[in-house]
C-alpha positions in Angstrom: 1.5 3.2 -54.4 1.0 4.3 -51.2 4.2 5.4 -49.1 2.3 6.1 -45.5 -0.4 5.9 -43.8 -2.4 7.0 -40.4 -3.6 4.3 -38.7 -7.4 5.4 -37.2 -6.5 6.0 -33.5 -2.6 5.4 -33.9 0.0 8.1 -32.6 0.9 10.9 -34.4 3.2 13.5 -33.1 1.6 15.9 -35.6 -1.5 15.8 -34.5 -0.9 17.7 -31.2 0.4 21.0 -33.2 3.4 21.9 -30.6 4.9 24.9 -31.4 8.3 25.0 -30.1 10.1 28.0 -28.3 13.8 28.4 -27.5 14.1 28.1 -23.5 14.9 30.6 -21.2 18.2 28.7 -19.7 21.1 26.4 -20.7 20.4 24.7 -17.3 18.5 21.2 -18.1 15.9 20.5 -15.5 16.5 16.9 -14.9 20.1 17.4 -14.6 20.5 20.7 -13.2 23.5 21.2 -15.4 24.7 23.4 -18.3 24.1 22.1 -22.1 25.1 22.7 -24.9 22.1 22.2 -26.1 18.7 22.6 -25.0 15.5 21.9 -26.1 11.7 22.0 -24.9 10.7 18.7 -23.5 6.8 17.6 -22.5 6.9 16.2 -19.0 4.2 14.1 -19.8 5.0 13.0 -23.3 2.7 13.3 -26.4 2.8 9.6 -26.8 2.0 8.7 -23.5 -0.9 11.9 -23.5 -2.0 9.5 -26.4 -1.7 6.5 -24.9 -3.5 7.1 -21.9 -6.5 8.9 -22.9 -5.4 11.6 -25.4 -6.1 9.8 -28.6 -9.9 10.3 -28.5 -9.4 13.7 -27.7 -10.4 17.0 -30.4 -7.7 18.7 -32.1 -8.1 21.6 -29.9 -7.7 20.2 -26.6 -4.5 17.9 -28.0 -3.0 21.6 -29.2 -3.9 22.8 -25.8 -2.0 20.0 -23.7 1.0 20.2 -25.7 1.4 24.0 -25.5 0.9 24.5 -22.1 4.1 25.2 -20.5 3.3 23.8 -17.3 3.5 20.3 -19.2 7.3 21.6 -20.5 10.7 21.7 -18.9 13.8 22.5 -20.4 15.8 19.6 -21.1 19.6 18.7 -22.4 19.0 17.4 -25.9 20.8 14.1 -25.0 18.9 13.6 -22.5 15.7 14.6 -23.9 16.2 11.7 -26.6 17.3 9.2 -24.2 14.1 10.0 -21.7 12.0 9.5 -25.2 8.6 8.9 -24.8 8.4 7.0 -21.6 6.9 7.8 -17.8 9.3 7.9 -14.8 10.4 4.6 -14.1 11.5 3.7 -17.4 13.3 7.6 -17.6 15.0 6.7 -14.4 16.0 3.3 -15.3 17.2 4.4 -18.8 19.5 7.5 -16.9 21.4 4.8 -15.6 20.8 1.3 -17.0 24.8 1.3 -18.8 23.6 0.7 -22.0 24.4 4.3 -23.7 24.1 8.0 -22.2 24.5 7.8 -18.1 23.5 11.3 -16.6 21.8 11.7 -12.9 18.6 12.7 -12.7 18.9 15.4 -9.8 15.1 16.6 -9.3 13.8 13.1 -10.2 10.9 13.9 -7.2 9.8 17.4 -9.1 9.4 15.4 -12.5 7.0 12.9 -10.7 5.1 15.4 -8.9 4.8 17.8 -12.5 4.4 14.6 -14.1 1.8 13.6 -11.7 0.0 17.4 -11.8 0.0 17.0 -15.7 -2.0 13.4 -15.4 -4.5 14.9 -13.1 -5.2 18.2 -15.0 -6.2 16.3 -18.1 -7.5 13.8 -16.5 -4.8 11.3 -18.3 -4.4 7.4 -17.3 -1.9 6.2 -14.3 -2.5 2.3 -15.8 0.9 2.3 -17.3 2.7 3.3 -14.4 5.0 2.2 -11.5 2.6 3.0 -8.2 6.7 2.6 -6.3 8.1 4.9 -8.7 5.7 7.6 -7.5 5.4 6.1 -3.9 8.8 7.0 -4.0 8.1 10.6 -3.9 5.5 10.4 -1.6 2.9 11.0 -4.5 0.2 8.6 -4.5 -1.6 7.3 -7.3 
């Protein structure tokens, strides 16, 4: 019987290899505050990486993105989970959309221009994304 299986092309978070790393801080970026706890998150998430051009990529460059520190921040765990896998106007919307965790999101314009930076450097998709969330910002997509 099979249990699991990989879909050809489908997400799989273990195919990126990250190899976490304890932050430097107890300050979460987004927030700006003090956690309790803190954990590495991917600006650009591996799902979205694989949703918007990573899946076709070799095993080595999808290592590569998801250890490079310029694609991490640190983040509160709470809010790392509630930001999940989604881009910047979902992130924002869920930070205060009443329906669980509310936390501000006090350097939302330096996630969309990392964000942004990340896309561009690995030449990732924009298709999925708000053009007014980064217009927003004065980032132009």
């Amino acid at each position: 019987m099979i249990t699991s299986a990989v879909v050809a092309g489908s997400y799989n978070r273990a195919q990126f290899y990250f190899q976490s790393y304890k932050p430097d801080t107890s300050i979460g970026f987004y927030t700006n505050q003090t956690c309790s706890s803190i954990n590495i998150d991917h600006v650009v998430s591996l799902k979205d990486a694989h949703d918007s051009g990573a899946s076709s990529w070799s095993t080595y460059k999808k290592r590569t993105f998801a250890n490079d520190k310029a694609n991490h921040v640190p983040s509160c765990g709470r809010v790392k989970s509630s930001k999940g896998s989604v881009g910047p106007k979902d992130f924002l919307r869920r930070s205060n959309d009443g329906k669980g965790l509310e936390y501000k999101i006090v350097r939302f314009c330096e996630y969309v221009e990392k964000y942004y930076a990340v896309k561009l450097k690995y030449e990732l998709s924009f298709g999925a994304n708000s053009k007014a969330t980064f217009q927003s910002c004065d980032v132009a997509i």
